[in-house]
C-alpha positions as CSV (number, residue, x, y, z in Angstrom):
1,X,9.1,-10.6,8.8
2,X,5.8,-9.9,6.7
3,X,3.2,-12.6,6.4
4,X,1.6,-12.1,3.3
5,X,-1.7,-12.0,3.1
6,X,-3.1,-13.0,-0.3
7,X,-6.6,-10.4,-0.1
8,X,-4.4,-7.9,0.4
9,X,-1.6,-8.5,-1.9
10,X,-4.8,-8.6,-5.2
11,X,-5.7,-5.2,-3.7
12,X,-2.0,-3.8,-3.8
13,X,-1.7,-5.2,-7.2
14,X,-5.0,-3.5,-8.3
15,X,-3.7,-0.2,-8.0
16,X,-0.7,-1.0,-10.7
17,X,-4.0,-2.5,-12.8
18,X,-6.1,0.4,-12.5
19,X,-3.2,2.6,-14.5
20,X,-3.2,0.3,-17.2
21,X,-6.8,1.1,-17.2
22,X,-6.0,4.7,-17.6
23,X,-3.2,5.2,-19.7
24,X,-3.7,3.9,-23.1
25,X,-0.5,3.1,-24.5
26,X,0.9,1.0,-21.7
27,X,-0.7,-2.1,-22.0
28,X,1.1,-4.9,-20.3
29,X,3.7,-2.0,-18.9
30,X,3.0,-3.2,-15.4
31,X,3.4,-6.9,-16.3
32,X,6.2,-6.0,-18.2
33,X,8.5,-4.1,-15.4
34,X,7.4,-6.9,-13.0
35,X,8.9,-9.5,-15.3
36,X,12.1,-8.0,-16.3
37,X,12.5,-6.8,-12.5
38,X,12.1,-10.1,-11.3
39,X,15.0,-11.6,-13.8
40,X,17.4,-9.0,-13.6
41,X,17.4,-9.5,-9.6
42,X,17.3,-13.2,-10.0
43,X,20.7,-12.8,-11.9
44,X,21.9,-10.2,-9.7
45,X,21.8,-12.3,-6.8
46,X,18.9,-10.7,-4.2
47,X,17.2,-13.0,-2.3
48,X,13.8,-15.1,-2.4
49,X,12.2,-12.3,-0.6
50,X,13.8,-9.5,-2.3
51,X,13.3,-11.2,-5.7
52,X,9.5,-10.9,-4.9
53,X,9.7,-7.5,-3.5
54,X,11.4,-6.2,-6.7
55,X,8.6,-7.5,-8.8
56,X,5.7,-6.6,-7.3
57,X,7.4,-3.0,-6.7
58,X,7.7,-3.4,-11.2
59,X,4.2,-3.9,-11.0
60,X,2.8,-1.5,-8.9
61,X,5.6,1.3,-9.3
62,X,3.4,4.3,-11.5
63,X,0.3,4.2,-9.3
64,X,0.9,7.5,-8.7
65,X,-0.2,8.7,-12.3
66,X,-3.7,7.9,-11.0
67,X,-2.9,11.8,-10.0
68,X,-2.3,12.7,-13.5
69,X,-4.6,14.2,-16.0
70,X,-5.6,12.4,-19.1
71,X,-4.8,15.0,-21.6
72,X,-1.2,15.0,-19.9
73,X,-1.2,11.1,-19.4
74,X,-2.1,10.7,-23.1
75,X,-1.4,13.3,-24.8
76,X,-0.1,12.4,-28.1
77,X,3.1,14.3,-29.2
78,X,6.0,15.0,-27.2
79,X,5.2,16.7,-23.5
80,X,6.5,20.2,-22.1
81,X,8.0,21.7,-19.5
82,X,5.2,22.1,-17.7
83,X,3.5,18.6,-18.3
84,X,6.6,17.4,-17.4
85,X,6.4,18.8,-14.2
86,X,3.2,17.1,-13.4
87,X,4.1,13.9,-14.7
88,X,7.3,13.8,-12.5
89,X,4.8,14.6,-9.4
90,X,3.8,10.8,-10.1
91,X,6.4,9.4,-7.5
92,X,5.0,11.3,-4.6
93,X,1.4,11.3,-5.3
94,X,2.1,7.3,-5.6
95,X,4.0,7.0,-2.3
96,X,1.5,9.1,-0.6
97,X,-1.4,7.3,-2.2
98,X,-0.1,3.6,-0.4
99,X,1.1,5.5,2.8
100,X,-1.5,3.3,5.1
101,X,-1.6,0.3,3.5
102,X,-0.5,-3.0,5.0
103,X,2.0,-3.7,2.8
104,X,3.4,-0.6,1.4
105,X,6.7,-1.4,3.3
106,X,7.2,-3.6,0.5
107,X,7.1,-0.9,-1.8
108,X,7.2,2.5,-1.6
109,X,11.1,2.6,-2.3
110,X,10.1,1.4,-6.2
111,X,7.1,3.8,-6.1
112,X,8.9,6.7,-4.7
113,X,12.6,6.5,-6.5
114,X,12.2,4.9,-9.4
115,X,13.6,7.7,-11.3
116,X,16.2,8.4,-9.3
117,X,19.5,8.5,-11.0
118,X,23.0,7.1,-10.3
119,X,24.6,10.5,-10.8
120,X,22.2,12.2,-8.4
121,X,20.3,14.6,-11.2
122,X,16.9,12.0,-10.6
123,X,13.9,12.9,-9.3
124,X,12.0,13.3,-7.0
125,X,15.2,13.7,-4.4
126,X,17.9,13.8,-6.0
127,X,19.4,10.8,-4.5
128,X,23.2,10.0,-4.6
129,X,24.5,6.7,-5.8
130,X,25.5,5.6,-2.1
131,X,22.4,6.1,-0.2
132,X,19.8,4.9,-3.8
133,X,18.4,1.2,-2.6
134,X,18.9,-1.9,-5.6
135,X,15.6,-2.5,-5.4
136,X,14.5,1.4,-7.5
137,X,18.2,0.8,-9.2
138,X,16.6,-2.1,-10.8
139,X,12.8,-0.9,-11.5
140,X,15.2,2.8,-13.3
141,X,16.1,0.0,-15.7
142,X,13.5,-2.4,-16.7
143,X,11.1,0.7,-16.1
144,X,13.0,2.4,-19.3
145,X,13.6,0.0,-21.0
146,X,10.1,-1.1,-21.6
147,X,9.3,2.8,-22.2
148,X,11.7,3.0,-25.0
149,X,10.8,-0.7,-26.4
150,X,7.0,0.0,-26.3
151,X,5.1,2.2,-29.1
152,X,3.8,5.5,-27.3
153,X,1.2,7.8,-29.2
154,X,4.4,10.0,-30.7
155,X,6.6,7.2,-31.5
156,X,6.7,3.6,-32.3
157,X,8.6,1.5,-29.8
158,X,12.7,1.2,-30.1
159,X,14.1,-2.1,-31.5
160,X,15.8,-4.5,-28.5
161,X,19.2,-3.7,-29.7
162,X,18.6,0.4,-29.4
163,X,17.2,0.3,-26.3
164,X,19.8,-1.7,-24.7
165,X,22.7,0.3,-26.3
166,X,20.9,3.5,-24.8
167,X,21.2,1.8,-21.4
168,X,25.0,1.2,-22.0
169,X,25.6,5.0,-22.6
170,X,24.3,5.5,-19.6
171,X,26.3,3.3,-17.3
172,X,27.6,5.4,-14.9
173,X,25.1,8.6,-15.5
174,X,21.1,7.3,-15.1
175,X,21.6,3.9,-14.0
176,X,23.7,1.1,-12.1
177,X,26.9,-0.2,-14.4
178,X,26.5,-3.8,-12.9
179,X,23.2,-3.9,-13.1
180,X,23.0,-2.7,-16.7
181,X,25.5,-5.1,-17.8
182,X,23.5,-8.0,-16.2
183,X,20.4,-6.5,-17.6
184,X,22.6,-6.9,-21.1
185,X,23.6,-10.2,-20.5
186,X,19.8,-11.6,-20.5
187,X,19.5,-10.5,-23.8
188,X,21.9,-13.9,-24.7
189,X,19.5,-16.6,-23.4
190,X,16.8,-14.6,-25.3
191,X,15.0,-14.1,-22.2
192,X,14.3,-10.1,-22.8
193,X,12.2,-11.7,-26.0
194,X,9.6,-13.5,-23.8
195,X,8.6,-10.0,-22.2
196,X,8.7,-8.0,-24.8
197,X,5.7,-6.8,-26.6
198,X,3.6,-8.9,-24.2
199,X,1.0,-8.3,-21.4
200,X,1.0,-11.8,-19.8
201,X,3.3,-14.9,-19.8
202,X,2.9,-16.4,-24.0
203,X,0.8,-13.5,-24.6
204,X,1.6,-10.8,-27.2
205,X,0.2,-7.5,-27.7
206,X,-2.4,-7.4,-30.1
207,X,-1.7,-4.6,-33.2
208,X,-4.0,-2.3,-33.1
209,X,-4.5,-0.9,-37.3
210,X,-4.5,2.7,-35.5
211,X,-2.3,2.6,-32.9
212,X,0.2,-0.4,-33.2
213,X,0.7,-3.3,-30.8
214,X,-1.2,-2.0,-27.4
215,X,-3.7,-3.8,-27.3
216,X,-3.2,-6.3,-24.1
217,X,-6.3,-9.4,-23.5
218,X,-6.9,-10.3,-20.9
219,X,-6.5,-14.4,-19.6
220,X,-10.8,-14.7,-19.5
221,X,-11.2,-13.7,-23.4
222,X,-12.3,-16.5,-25.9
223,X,-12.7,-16.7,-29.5
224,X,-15.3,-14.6,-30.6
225,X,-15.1,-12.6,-27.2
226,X,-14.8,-8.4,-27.9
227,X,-11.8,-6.2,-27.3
228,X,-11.7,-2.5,-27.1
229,X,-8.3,-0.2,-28.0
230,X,-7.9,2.2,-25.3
231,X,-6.5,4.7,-27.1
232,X,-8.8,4.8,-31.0
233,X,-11.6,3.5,-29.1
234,X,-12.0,0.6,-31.6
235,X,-14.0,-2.6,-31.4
236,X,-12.4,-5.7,-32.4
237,X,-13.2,-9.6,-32.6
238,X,-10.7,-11.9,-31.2
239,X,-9.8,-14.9,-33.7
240,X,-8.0,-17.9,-32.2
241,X,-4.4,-17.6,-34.3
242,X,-1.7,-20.0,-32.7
243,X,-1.4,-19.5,-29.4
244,X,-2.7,-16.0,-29.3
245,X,-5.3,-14.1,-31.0
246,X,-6.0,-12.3,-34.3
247,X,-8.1,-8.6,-33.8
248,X,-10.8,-8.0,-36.4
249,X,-11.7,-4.4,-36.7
250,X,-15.3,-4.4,-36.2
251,X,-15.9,-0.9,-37.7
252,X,-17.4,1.0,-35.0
253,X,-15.9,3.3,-31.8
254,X,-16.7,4.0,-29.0
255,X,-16.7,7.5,-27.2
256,X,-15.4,6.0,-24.4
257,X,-13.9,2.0,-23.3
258,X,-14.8,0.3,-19.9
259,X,-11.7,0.0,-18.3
260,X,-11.0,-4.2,-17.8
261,X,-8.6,-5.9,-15.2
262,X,-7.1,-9.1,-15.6
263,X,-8.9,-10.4,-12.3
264,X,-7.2,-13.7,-13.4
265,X,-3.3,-12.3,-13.8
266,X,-3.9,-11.2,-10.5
267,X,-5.0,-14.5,-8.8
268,X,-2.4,-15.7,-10.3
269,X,0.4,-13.4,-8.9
270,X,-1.3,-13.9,-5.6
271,X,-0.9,-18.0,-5.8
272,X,2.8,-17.9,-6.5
273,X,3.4,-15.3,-3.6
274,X,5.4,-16.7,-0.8
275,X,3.7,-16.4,2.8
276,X,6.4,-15.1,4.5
277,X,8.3,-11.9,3.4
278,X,12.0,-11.3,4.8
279,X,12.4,-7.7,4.7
């Protein structure tokens, strides 16, 4: 049993923020793995605790590319063999990076096998399918399907129905065949549609004119408050639309954007946290 301490819990969840900082074209990636996570183990039957451990693993599960170089982390075509390389060293840096922290019990099994694979050809072990934990089964499949779903700086993001028939031909091969076909099976109560494209409960991406839809606000912006794209470096007025925002290119760039973190996403998080963690 793990009573949860809400100070540290924000600073566990900082780490996952602090990559959305870096990397420029996964805005609301953390959020978004968190959320899908926490549904598809809802439906798969896991319990309160587990539930909560599966998300906050979502959230925090590619700290590790803190280790990763930006010209790697961002590069914008395809990578290679070798960048590869280094990107797969992502799981280890991240599990050794939340070694001594209070509660990385909770989560070093999303950090560190993640991508892991059902046939055993994952990485960064090689696992087989009898001794791979549900919780990383889960995060292998909301992790990719948010990758594929999401623009990247060499391709626009997949369409719902693409992404999902990818994870069917891989039953079996890359990922769980229960848990894909529950993952599936969200998709009928539209629930996939409330996550997608968004960085924060009822809160779309906004389309960057450059870049597409990465750029993600955060809960304290206003009308008339500034917004920078981390990738184009543009600056952009926010205009109450609805219930989110339009982005008015402001004509200027910057050579560099001031990371921001969604103090208030956080607080949240912590809020709805149980105290008492069964693990």
């Amino acid at each position: 049993m793990i009573i949860l301490d809400s100070a540290l819990l924000k600073s566990l969840l900082i780490f996952g923020s602090v990559i959305e900082a870096r990397d420029a074209y996964t805005g609301g990636h953390t959020w978004r793995v968190a959320q899908f996570s926490k549904k598809l183990s809802q439906k798969a039957g896991l319990s309160e605790s587990e539930i909560f451990i599966t998300s906050i693993g979502g959230f925090v599960h590619d700290i590790g590319k803190i280790g990763v170089p930006d010209q790697i982390l961002n590069k914008p075509e395809a990578l290679n063999e070798e960048e590869y390389e280094i990107i797969k060293s992502h799981t280890i840096t991240g599990r050794n990076l939340l070694a001594d922290h209070p509660l990385a019990p909770l989560v070093l099994d999303a950090i560190s096998h993640h991508h892991e694979r059902i046939d055993g050809k994952g990485y960064p072990e090689a696992i087989e399918r009898q001794d791979l934990l549900i919780i990383p089964k889960i995060i292998s499949i909301t992790d990719a399907f948010d990758a594929m779903t999401s623009t990247r700086p060499y391709r626009k993001g997949l369409s719902k129905e693409k992404a999902l028939s990818i994870l069917v031909s891989e039953k079996g091969a890359q990922f769980d065949e229960t848990l894909v076909d529950i993952f599936v099976n969200l998709d009928t109560t539209n629930e996939l549609d409330k996550i997608i494209g968004h960085s924060d409960e009822s809160k779309p991406l906004l389309n960057c004119p450059v870049c597409g839809p990465i750029i993600s606000v955060p809960r304290s912006k206003k009308n008339g408050d500034t917004v920078y794209c981390n990738s184009c470096k543009g600056k952009f007025e926010l205009h109450i639309k609805d219930d989110t925002f339009d982005a008015e290119f402001k004509n200027e760039k910057l050579f560099t954007v001031q990371p921001e973190i969604d103090f208030e996403q956080l607080d949240e998080i912590s809020k709805k946290a149980p105290r008492k963690i069964k693990t």
